[in-house]
Steps between C-alpha positions, in 0.01 A plus 500: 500500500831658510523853626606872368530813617581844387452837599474899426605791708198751562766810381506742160218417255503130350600510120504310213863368570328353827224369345701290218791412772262360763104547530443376148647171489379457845141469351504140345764373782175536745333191315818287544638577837409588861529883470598716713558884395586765738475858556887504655417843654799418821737525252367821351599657819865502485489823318349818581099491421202674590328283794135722474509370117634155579131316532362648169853382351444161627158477372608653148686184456220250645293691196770412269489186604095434426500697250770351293352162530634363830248324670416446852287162456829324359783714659593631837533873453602651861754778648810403623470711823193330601700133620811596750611120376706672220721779747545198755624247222689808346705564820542128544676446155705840590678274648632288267482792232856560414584881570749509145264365319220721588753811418550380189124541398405736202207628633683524840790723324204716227341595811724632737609685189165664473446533849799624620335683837271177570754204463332308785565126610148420335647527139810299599203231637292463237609231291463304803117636559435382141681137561233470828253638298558188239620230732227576805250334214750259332457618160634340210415730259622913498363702232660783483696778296834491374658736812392273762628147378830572710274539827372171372878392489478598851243288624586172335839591714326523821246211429832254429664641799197459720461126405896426502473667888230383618304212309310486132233783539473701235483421119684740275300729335533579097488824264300558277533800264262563263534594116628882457524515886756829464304755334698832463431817598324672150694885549868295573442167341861423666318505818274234621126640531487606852199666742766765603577622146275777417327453141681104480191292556130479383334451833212240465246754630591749239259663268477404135578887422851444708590152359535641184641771601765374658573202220509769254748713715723165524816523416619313139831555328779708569788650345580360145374163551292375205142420472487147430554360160794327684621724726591446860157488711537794763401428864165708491331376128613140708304564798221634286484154316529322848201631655315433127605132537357500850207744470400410104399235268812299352350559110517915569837399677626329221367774255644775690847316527523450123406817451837612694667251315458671186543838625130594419404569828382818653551521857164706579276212350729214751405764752139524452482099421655486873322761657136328392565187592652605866157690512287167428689318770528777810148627437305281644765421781496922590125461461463195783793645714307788535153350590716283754673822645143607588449258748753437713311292763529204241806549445596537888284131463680356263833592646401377833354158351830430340687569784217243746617217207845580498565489875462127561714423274775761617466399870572125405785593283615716845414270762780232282787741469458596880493092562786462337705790619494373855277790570136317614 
């Protein structure tokens, strides 16, 4: 069976953007690959954190995880700091990891923006922690969100390099995005829905009393533009009717759509429509995360099952590339 792999950092609180970008279309992928998802908590690290939170960070996300659906008895669910195989493959692929090319990274360039007083060489690295990451299980299959296909770029790179260098090793590994994978933020729709945007995401462990609040608080038209009947669809009422495509039915879709169409719609009714049906679909994923978050020991077990399966697997992939490096 052919192989995947994908991954969340355990930083900020996990949102709906994440959920429709990654975790969700990771759910039916675990019937038709060999699944590995990861709790990439090394690469977490390369900006400032809180290490006496970091463990209940970690196992917020295995919680995600379970409770969205991601199962252990199909999948390999595991932390990435657990197998040493992916900082030894990362430094050997450092070098062959062209030095331009990694400066020429978005993420690379948002980041030291942001973190002007913590630029450290670990942010300048990490597109080549996320190619080991990928390649130390030769996956053909990345699901991910929109902002990381150019580390995916990356590794495809590395991967042809590698083989060119040294002899055919490692298959190159595909993107997929899913459907509405760049949800924007809902108070600056001209923003993309981000963790570190106050009052831009519904978490998934929200309450049903903030959901709402929140989607009714989201921002809609500005300025003159006109409300529908054929006027120019502003970027918030769009984002609103994104997340209805991906959250609703497609008949209350449709019906909400034509509504706009005809410039019969009221904004606070698309609101509410939303705002109920984000409520039917993160309830019962707040209400598992948080039995989950109540015992920790399984999900220190599951974690450290994942990582027992995972580490054959990573050692052969190591043991080749060391072969063929000249190094054993």
């Amino acid at each position: 069976m052919a192989r995947l792999f994908s991954g969340i950092q355990p930083t900020g609180t996990l949102h709906i953007g994440n959920y429709i970008g990654a975790i969700r279309q990771w759910i039916p992928l675990q019937d038709e690959y060999e699944s590995m998802f990861c709790i990439v908590d090394l690469h977490a690290i390369t900006v400032p954190y809180d290490p006496k939170e970091y463990q209940r960070a970690i196992q917020n996300v295995a919680a995600i995880y379970l409770a969205c659906g991601l199962n252990p008895n199909k999948a390999i669910i595991f932390q990435q700091s657990h197998l040493p195989e992916h900082t030894e493959l990362m430094w050997l692929l450092n070098t062959i990891a062209p030095m331009g090319q990694l400066e020429r990274m978005t993420q690379f360039k948002e980041k030291t923006q942001l973190h002007r007083d913590a630029i450290n060489a670990g942010l300048l690295n990490y597109p080549v922690l996320m190619a080991a990451d990928i390649l130390l299980y030769k996956a053909v299959l990345v699901p991910v969100g929109e902002d990381q296909v150019q580390h995916v770029e990356l590794t495809r790179d590395l991967a042809e390099k590698f083989n060119r260098t040294f002899g055919e090793t490692f298959p190159l590994p595909n993107v997929q995005i899913s459907e509405g994978a760049r949800i924007m933020a809902l108070n600056d729709p001209t923003k993309k829905m981000s963790k570190s945007i106050p009052n831009s995401f519904v978490a998934l462990t929200d309450s049903d009393d903030e959901i709402r609040r929140k989607v009714m608080s989201a921002v809609t038209d500005v300025g003159g533009q006109k409300t529908g009947g054929g006027g120019q669809m502003s970027p918030g009422v769009k984002n609103l009717f994104v997340l209805l495509k991906l959250f609703s039915t497609e008949r209350i879709y449709t019906d909400f759509m034509n509504r706009y169409s005809s410039g019969e719609l009221q904004y606070s009714d698309l609101k509410a429509r939303l705002a109920e049906d984000l409520i039917q679909v993160l309830s019962p994923i707040r209400k598992r995360h948080a039995e989950l978050m109540e015992d920790p020991h399984r999900l220190r077990a599951t974690l450290a099952a994942g990582a027992d399966a995972a580490r054959p697997i990573a050692q052969k992939t190591l043991r080749e590339v060391k072969e063929k490096m000249g190094l054993v």
